[in-house]
C-alpha positions, 0 to 999 in steps of 0.5 A: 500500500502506499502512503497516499491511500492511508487514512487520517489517523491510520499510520504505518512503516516505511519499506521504500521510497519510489521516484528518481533523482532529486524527488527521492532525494528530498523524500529522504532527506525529510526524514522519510527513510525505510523503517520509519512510523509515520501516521497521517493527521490530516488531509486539506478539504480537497485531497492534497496537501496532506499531513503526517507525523513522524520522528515527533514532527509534523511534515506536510508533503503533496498526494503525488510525493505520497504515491511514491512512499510504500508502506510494509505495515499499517495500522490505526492509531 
């Protein structure tokens, strides 16, 4: 599944970050690597942006970035 689908207040674990070049670079430099719980907050009244916690901050990142973020677990928190 991928980060995009996950519902405000379901989170999950990070196995991969998709894309190429400087978008998969700036996805990991955000913090968003393999192995990382992250939970969706909140989703904008029109789908994107959407808002994630993770590592104990907030990080707002757009629904096509999401889709390039797969999740090996997911649960409700």
């Amino acid at each position: 599944m991928t980060l995009d689908n996950v519902m405000p207040g379901q989170g999950g674990v990070i196995s991969s970050i998709g894309g190429q070049g400087m978008l998969r670079r700036r996805l990991l430099d955000m913090g968003l690597t393999p192995n990382t719980k992250v939970r969706v907050r909140k989703v904008a009244p029109m789908g994107d942006p959407m808002e994630l916690l993770l590592r104990n901050y907030v990080l707002t990142i757009r629904k096509e970035e999401a889709s390039k973020i797969e999740l090996k677990e997911v649960f409700n928190s």
